[in-house]
Jmol script that loads the backbone (N, CA, C; Angstrom):
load data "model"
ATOM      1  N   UNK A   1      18.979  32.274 -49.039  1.00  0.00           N
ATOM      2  CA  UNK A   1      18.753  31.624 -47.785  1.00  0.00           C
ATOM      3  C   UNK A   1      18.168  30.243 -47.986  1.00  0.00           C
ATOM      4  N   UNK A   2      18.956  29.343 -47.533  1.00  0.00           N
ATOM      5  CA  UNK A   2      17.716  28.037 -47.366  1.00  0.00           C
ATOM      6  C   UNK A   2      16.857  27.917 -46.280  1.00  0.00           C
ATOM      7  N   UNK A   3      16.056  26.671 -47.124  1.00  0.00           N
ATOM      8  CA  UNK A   3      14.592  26.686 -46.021  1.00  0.00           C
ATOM      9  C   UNK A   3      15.270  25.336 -45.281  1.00  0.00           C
ATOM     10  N   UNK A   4      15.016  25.512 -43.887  1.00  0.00           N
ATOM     11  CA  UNK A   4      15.025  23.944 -42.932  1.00  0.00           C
ATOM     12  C   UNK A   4      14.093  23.373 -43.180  1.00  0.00           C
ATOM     13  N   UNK A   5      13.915  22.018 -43.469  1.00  0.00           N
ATOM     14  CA  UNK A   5      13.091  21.058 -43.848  1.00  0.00           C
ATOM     15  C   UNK A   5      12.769  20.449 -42.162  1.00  0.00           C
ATOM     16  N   UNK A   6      11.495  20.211 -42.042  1.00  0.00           N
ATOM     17  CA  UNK A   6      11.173  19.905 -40.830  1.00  0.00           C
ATOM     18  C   UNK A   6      11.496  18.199 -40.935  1.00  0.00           C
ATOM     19  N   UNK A   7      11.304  17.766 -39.589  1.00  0.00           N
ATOM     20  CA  UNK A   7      11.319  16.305 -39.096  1.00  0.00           C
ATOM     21  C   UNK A   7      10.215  15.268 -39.823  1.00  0.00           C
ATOM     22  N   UNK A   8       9.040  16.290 -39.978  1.00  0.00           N
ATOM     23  CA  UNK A   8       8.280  15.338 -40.757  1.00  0.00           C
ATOM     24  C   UNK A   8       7.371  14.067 -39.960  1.00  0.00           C
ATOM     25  N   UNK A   9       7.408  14.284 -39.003  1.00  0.00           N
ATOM     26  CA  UNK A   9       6.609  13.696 -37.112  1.00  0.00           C
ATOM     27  C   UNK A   9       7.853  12.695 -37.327  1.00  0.00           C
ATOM     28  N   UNK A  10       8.954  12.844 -37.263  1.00  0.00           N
ATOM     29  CA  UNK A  10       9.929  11.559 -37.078  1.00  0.00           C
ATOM     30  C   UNK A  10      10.208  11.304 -35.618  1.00  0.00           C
ATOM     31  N   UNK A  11       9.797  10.295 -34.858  1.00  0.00           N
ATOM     32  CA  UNK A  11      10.239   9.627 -33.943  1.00  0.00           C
ATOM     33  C   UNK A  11      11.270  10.090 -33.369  1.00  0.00           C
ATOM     34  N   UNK A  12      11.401  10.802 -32.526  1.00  0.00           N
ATOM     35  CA  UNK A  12      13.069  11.221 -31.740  1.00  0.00           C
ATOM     36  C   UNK A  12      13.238  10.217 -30.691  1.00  0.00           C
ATOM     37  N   UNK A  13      12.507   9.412 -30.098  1.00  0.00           N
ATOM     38  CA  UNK A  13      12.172   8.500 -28.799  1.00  0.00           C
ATOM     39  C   UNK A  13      12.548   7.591 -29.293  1.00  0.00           C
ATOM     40  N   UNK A  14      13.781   7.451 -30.102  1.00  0.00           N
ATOM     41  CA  UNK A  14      15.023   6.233 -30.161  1.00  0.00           C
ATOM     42  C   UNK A  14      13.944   5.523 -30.916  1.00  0.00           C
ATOM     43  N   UNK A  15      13.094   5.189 -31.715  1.00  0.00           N
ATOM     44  CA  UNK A  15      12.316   4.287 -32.395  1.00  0.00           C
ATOM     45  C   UNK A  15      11.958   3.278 -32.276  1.00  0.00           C
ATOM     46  N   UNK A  16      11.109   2.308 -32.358  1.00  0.00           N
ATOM     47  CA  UNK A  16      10.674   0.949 -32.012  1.00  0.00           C
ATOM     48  C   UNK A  16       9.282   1.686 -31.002  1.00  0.00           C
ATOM     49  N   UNK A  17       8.843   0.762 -30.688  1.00  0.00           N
ATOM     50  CA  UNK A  17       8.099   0.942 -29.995  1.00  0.00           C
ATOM     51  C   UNK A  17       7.751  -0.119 -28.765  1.00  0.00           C
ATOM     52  N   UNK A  18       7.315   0.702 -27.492  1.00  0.00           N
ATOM     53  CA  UNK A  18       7.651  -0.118 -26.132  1.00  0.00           C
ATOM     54  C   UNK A  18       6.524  -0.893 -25.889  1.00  0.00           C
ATOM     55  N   UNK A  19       6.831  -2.272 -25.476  1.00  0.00           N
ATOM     56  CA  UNK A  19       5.785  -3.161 -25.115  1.00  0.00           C
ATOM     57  C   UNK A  19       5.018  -2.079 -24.034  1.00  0.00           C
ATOM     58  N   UNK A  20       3.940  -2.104 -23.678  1.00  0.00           N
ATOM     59  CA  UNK A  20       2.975  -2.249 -22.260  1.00  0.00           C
ATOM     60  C   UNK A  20       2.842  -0.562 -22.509  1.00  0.00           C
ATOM     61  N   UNK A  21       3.647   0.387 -23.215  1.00  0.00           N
ATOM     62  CA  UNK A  21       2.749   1.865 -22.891  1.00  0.00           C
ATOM     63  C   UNK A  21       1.485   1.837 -24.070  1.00  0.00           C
ATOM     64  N   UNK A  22       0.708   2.391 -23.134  1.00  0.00           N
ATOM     65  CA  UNK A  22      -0.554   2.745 -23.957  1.00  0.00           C
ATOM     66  C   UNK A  22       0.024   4.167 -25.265  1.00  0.00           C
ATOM     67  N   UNK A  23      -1.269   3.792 -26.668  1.00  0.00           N
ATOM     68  CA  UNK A  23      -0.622   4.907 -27.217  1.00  0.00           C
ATOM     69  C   UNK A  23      -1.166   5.940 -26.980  1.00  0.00           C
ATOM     70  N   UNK A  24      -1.809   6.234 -26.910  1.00  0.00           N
ATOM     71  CA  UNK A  24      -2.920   7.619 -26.433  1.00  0.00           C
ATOM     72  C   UNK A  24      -2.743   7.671 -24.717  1.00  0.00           C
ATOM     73  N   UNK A  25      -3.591   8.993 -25.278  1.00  0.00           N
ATOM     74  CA  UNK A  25      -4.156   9.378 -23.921  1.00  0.00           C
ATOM     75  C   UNK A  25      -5.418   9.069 -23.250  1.00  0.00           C
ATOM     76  N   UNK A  26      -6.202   9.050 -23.991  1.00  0.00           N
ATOM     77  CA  UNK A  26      -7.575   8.306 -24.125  1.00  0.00           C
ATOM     78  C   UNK A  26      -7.292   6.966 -23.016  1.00  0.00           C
ATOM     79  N   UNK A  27      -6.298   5.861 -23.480  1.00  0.00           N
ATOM     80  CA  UNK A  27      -6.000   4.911 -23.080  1.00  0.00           C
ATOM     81  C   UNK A  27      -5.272   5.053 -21.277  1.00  0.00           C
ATOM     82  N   UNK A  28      -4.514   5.726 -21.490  1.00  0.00           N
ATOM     83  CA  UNK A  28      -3.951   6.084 -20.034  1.00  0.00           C
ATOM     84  C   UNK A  28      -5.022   6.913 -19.125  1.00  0.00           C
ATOM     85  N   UNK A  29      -5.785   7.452 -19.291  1.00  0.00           N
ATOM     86  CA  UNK A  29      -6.990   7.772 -18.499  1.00  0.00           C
ATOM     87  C   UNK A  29      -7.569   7.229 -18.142  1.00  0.00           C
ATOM     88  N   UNK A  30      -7.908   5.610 -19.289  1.00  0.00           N
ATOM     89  CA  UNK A  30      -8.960   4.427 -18.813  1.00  0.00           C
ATOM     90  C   UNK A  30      -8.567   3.524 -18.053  1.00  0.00           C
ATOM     91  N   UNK A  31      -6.837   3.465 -17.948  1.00  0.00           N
ATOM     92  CA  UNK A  31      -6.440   3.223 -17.264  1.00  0.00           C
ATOM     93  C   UNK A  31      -5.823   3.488 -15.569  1.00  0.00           C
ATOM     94  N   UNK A  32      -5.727   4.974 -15.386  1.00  0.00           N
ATOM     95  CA  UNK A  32      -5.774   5.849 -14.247  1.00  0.00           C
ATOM     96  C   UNK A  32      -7.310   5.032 -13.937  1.00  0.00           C
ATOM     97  N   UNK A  33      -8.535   5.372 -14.352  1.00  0.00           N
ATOM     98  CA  UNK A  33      -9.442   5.478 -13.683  1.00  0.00           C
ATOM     99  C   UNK A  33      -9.069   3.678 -12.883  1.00  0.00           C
ATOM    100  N   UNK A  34      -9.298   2.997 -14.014  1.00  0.00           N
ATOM    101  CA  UNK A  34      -9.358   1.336 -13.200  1.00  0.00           C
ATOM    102  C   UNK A  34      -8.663   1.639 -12.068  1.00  0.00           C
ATOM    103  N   UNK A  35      -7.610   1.854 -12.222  1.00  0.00           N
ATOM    104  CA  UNK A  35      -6.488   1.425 -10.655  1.00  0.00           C
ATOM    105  C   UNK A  35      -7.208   2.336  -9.770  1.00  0.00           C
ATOM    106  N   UNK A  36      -7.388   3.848 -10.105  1.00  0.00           N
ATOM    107  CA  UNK A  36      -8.102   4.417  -8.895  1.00  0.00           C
ATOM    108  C   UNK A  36      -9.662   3.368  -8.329  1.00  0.00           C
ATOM    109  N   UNK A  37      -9.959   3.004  -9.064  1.00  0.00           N
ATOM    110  CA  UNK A  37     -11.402   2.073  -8.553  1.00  0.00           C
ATOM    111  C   UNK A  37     -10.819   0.838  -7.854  1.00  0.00           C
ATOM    112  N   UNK A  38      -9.860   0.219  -8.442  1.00  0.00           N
ATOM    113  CA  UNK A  38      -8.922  -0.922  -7.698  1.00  0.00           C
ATOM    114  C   UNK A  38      -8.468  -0.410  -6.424  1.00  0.00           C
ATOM    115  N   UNK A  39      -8.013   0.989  -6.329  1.00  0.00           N
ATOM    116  CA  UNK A  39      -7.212   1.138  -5.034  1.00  0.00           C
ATOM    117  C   UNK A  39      -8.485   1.657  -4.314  1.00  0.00           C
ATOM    118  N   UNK A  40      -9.547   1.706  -4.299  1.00  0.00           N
ATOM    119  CA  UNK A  40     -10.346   2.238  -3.649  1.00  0.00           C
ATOM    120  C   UNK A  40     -10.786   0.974  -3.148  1.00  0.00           C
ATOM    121  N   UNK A  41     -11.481   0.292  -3.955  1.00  0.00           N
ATOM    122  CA  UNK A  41     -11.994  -1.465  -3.363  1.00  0.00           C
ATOM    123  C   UNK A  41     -10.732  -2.272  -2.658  1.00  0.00           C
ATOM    124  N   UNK A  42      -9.743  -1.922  -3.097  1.00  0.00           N
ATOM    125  CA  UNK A  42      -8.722  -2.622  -1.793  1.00  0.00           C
ATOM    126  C   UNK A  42      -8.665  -1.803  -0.289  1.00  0.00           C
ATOM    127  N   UNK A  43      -8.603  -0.651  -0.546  1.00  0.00           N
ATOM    128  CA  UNK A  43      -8.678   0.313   0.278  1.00  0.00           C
ATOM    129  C   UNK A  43     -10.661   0.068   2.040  1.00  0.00           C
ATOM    130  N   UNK A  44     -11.468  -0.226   0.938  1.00  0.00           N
ATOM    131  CA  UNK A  44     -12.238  -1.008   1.807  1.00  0.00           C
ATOM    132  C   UNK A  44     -12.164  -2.382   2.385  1.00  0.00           C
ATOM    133  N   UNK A  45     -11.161  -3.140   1.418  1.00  0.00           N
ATOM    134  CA  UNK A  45     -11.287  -4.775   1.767  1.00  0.00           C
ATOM    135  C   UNK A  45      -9.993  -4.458   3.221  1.00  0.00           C
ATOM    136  N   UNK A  46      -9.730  -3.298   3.543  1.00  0.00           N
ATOM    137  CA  UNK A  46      -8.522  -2.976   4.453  1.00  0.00           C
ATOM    138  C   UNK A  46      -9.324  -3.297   5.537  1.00  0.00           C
ATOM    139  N   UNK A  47     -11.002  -2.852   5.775  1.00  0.00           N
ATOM    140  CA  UNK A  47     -11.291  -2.650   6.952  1.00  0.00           C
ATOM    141  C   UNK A  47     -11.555  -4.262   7.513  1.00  0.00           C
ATOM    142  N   UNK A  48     -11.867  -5.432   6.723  1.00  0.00           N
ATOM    143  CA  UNK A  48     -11.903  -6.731   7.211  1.00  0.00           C
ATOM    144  C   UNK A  48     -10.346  -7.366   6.844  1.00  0.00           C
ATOM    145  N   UNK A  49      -9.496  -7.113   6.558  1.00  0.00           N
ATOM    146  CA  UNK A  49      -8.019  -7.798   7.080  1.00  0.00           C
ATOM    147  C   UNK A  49      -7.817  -7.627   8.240  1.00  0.00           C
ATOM    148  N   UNK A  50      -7.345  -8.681   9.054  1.00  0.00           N
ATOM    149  CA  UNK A  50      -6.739  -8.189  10.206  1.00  0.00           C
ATOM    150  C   UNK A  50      -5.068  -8.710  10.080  1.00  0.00           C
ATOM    151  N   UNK A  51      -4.603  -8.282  11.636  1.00  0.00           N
ATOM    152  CA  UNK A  51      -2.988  -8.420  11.571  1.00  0.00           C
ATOM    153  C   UNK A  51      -3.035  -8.728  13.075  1.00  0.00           C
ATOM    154  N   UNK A  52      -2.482  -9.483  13.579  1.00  0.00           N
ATOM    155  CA  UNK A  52      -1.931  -9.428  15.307  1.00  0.00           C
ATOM    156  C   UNK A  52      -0.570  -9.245  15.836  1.00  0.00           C
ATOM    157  N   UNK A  53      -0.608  -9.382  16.686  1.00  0.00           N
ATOM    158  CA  UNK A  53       0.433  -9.454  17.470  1.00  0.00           C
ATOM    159  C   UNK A  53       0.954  -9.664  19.131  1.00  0.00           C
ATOM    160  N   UNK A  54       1.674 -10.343  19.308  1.00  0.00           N
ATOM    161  CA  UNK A  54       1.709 -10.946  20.974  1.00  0.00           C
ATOM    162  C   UNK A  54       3.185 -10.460  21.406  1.00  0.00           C
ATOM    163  N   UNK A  55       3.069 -10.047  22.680  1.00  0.00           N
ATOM    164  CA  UNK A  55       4.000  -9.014  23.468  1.00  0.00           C
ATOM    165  C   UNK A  55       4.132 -10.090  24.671  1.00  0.00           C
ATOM    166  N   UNK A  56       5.546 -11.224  25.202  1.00  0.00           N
ATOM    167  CA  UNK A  56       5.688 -11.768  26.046  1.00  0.00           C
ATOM    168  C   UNK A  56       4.743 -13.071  26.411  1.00  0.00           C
ATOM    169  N   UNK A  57       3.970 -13.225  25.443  1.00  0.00           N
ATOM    170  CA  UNK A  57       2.978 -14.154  26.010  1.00  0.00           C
ATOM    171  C   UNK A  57       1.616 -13.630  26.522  1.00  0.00           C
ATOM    172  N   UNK A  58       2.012 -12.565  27.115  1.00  0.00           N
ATOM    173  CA  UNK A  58       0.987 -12.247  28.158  1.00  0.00           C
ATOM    174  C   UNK A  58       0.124 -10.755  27.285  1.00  0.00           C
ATOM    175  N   UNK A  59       0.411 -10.559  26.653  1.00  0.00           N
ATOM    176  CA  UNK A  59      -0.368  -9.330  25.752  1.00  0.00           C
ATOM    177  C   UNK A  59      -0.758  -9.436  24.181  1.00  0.00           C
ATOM    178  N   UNK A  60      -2.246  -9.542  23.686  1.00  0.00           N
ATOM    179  CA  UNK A  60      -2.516  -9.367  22.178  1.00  0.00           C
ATOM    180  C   UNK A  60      -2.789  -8.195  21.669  1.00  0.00           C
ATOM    181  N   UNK A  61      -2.933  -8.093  20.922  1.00  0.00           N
ATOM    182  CA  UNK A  61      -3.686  -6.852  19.960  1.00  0.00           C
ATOM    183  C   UNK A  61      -3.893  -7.734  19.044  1.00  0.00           C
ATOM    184  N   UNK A  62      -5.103  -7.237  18.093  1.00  0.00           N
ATOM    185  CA  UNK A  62      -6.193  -7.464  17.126  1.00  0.00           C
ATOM    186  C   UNK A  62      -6.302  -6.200  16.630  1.00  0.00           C
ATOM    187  N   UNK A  63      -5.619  -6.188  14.993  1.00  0.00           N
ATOM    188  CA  UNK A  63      -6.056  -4.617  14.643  1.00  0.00           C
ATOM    189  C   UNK A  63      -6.253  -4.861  13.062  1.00  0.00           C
ATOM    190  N   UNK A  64      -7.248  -4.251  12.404  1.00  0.00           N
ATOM    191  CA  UNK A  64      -7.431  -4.073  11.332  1.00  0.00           C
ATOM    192  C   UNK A  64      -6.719  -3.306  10.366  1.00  0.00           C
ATOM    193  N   UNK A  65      -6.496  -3.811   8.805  1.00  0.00           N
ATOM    194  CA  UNK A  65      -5.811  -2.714   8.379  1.00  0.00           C
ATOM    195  C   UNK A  65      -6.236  -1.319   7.751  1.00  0.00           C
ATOM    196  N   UNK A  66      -7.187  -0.706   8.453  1.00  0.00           N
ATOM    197  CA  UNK A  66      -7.536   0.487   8.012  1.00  0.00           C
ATOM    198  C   UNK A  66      -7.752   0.988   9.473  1.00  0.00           C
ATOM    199  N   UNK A  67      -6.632   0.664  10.451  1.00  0.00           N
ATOM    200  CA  UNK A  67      -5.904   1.248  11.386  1.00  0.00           C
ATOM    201  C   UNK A  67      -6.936   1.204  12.577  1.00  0.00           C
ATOM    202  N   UNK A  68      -8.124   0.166  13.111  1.00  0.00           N
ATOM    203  CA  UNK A  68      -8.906   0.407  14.063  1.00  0.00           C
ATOM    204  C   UNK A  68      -8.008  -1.071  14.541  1.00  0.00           C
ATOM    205  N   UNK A  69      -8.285  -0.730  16.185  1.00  0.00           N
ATOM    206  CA  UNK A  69      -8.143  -1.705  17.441  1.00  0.00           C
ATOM    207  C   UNK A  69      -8.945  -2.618  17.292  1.00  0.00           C
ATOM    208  N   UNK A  70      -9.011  -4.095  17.074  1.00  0.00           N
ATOM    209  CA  UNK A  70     -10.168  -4.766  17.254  1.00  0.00           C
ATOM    210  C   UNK A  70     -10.277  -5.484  18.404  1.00  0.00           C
ATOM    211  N   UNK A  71      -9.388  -5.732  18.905  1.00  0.00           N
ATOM    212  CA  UNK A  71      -9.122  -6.595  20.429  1.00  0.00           C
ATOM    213  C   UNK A  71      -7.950  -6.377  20.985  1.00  0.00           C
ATOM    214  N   UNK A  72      -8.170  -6.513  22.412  1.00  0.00           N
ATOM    215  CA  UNK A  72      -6.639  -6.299  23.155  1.00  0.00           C
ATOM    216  C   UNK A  72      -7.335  -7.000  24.486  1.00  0.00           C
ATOM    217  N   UNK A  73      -5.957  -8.364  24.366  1.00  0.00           N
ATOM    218  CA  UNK A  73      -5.895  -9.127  25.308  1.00  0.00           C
ATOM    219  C   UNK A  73      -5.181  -9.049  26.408  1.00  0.00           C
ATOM    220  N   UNK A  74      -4.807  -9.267  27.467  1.00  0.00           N
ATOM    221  CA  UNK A  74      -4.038  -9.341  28.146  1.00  0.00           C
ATOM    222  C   UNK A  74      -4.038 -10.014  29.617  1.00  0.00           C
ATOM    223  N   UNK A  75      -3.283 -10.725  29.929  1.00  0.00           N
ATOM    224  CA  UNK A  75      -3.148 -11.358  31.279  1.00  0.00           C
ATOM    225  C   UNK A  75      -3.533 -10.477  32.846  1.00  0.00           C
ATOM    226  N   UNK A  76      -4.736 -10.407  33.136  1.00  0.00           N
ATOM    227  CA  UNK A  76      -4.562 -10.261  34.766  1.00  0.00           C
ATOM    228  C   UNK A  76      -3.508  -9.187  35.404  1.00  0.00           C
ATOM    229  N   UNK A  77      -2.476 -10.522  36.130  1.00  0.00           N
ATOM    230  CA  UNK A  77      -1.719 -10.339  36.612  1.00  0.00           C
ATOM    231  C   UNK A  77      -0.427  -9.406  35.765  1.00  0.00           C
ATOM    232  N   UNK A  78      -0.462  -8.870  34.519  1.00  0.00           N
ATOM    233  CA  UNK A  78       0.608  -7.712  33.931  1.00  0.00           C
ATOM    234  C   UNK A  78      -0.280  -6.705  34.781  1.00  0.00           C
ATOM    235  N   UNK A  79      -1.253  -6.496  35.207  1.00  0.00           N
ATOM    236  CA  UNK A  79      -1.816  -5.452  36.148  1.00  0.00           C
ATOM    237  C   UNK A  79      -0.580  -5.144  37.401  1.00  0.00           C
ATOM    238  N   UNK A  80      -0.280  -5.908  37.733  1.00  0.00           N
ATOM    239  CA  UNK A  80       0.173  -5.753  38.989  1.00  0.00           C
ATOM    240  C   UNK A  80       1.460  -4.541  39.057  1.00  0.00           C
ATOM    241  N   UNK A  81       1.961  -5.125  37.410  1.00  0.00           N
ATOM    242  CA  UNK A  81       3.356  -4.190  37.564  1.00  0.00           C
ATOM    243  C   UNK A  81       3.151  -3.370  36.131  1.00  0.00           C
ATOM    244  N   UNK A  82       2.595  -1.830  36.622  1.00  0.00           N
ATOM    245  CA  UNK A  82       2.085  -1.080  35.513  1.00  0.00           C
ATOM    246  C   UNK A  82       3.151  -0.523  34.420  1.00  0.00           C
ATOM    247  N   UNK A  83       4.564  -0.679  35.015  1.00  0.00           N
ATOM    248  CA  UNK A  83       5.422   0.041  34.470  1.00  0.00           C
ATOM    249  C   UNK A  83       5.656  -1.522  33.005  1.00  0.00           C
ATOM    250  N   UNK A  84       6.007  -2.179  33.653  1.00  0.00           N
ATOM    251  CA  UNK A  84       5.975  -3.353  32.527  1.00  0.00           C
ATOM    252  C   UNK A  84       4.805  -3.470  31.314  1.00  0.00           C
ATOM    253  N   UNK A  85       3.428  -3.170  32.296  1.00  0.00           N
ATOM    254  CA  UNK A  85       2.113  -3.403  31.143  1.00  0.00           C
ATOM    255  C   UNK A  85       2.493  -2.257  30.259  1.00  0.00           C
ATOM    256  N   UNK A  86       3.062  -1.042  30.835  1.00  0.00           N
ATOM    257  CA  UNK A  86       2.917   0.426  30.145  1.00  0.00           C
ATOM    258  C   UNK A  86       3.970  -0.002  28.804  1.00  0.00           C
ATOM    259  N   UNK A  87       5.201  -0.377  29.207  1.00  0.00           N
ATOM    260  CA  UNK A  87       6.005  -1.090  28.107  1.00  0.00           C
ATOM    261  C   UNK A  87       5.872  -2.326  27.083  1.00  0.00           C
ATOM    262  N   UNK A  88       4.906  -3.217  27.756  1.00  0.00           N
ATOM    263  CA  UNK A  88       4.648  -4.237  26.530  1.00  0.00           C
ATOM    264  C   UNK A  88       3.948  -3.664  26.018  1.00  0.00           C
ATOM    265  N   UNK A  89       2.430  -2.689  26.105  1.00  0.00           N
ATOM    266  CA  UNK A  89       1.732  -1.988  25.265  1.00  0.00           C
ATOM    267  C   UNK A  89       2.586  -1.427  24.254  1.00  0.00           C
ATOM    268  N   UNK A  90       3.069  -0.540  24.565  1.00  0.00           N
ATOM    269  CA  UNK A  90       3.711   0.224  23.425  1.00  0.00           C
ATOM    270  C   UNK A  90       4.653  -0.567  22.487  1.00  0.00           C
ATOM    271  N   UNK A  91       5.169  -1.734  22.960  1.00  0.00           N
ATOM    272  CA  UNK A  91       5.892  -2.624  22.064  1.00  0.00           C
ATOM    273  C   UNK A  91       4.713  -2.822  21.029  1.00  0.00           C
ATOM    274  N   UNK A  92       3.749  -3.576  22.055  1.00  0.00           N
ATOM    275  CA  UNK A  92       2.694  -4.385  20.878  1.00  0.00           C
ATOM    276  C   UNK A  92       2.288  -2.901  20.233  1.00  0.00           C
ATOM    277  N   UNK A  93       2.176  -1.613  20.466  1.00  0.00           N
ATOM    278  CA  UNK A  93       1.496  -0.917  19.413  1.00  0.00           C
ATOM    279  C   UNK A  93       2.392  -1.038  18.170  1.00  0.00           C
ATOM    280  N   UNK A  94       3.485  -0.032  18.659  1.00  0.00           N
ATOM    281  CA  UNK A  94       4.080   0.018  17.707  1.00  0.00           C
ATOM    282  C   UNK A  94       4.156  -0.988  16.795  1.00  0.00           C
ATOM    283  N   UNK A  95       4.532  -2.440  17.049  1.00  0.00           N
ATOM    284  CA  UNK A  95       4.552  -3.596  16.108  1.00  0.00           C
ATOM    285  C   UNK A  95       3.459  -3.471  15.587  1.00  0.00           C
ATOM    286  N   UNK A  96       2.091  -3.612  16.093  1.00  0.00           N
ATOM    287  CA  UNK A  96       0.921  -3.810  15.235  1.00  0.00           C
ATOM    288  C   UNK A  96       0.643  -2.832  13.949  1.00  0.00           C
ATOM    289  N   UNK A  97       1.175  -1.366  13.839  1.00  0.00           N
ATOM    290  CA  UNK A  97       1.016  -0.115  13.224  1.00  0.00           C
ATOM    291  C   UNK A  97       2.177  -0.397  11.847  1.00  0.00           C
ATOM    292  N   UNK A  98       3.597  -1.024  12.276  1.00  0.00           N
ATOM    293  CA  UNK A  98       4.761  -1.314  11.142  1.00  0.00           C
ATOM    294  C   UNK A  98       4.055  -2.787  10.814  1.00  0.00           C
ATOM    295  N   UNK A  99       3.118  -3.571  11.520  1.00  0.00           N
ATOM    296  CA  UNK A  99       2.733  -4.687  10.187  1.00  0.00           C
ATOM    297  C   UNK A  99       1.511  -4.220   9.596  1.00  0.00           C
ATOM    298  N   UNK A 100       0.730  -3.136  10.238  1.00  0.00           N
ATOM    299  CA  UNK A 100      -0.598  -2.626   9.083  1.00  0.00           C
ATOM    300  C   UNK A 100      -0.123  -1.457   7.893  1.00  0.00           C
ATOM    301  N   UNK A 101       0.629  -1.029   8.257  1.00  0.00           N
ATOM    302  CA  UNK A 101       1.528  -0.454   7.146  1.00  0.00           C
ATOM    303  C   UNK A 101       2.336  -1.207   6.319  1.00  0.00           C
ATOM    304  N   UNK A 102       2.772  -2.066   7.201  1.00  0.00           N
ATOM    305  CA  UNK A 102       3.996  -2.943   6.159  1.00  0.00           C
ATOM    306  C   UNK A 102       2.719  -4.026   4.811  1.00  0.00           C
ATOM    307  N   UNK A 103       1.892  -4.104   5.512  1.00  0.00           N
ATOM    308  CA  UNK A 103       0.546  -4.995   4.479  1.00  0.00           C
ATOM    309  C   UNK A 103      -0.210  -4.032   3.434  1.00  0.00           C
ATOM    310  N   UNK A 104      -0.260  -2.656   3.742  1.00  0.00           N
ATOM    311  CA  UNK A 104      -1.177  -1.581   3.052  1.00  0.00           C
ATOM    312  C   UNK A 104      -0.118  -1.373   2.131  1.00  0.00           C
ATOM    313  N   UNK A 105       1.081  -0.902   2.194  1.00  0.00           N
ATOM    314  CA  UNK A 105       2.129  -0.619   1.131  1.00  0.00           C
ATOM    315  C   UNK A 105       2.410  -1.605   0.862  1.00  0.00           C
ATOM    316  N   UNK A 106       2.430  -3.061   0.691  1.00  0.00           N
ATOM    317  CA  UNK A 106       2.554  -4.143   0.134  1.00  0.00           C
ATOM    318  C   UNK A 106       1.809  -4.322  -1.084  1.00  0.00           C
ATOM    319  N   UNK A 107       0.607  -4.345  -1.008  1.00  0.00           N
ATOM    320  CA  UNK A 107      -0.633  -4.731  -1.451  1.00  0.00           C
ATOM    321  C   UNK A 107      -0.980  -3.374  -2.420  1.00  0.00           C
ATOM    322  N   UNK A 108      -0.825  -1.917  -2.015  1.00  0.00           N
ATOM    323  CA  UNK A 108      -0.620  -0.844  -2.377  1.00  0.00           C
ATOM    324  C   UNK A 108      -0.121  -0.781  -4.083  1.00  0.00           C
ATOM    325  N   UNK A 109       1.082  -1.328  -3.423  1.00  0.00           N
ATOM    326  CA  UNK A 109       2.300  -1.286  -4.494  1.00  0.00           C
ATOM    327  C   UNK A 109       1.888  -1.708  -5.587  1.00  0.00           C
ATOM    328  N   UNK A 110       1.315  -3.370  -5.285  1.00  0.00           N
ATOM    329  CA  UNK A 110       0.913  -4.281  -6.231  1.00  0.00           C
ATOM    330  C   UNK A 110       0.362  -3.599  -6.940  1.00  0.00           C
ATOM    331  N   UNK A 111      -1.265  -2.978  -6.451  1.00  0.00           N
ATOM    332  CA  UNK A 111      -1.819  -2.370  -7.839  1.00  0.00           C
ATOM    333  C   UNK A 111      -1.485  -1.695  -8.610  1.00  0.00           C
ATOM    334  N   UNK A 112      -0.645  -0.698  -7.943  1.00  0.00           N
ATOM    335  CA  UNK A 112      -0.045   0.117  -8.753  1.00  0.00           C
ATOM    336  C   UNK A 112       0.994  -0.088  -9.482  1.00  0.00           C
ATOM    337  N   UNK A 113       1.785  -1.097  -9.093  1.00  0.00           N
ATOM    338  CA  UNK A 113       2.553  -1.595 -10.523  1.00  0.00           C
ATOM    339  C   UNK A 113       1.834  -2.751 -11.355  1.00  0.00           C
ATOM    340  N   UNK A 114       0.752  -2.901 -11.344  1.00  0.00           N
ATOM    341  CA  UNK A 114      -0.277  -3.825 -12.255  1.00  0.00           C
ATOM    342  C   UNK A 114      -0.395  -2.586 -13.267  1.00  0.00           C
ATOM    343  N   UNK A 115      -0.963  -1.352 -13.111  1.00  0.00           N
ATOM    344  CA  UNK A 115      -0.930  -0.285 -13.965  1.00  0.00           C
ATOM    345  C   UNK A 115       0.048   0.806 -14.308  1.00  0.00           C
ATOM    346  N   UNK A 116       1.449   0.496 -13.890  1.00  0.00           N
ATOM    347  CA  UNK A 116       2.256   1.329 -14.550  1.00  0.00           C
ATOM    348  C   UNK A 116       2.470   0.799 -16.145  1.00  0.00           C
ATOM    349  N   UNK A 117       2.675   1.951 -16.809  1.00  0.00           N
ATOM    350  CA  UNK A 117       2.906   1.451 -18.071  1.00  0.00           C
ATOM    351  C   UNK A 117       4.488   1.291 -18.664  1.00  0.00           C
ATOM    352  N   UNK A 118       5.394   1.752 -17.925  1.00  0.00           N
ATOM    353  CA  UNK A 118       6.809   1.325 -17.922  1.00  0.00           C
ATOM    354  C   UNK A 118       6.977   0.150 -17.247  1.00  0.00           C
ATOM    355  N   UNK A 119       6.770  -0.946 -16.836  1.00  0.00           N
ATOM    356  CA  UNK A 119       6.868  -1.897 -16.060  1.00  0.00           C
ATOM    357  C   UNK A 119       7.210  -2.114 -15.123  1.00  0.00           C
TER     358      UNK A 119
END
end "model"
wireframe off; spacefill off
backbone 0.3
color backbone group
């Protein structure tokens, strides 16, 4: 019978070696942790960004991006005709909610591809 001769730790991962992955594990942990501390301190700098938005002229919102109302303006006279105020509101919500999302997954992203190690 012959004996199989092992690999001998030979490289099966096509050889060379890839810019930007860490070699250890050690290293990718120290790195998990940073970005989790990064996404946490961006994650607070959310509550002083703001974002607006204007509905006809006659309606604002002021909203932060860690999803609080900070102001809501509006003209008087949209009082008069509730069915209209009831509809520019919900325009301006909705818009204000797809640009505090559209800025949190923006910004999101970033860090997290600052620390992927595949690029």
């Amino acid at each position: 019978m012959k004996k199989l001769k092992s690999f001998g730790g030979r490289n099966l991962g096509g050889g060379g070696s890839s810019q930007g992955i860490p070699k250890n594990f050690a290293e990718l942990q120290r790195l998990q942790m940073k970005m989790e501390e990064e996404l946490k301190a961006l994650e607070e700098s959310f509550q002083q960004e703001e974002v607006q938005v204007e509905v006809g002229g006659a309606l604002k919102i002021v909203a932060t991006c860690d999803r609080k109302i900070k102001d809501l303006v509006y003209e008087k006279d949209l009082l008069e005709d509730l069915d209209m105020f009831n509809d520019m509101l919900k325009t301006a919500m909705n818009e204000i909610w797809e640009k505090v999302e559209a800025v949190r997954e923006e910004k999101t992203n970033a860090v997290i591809a600052k620390y992927n190690p595949l690029g």
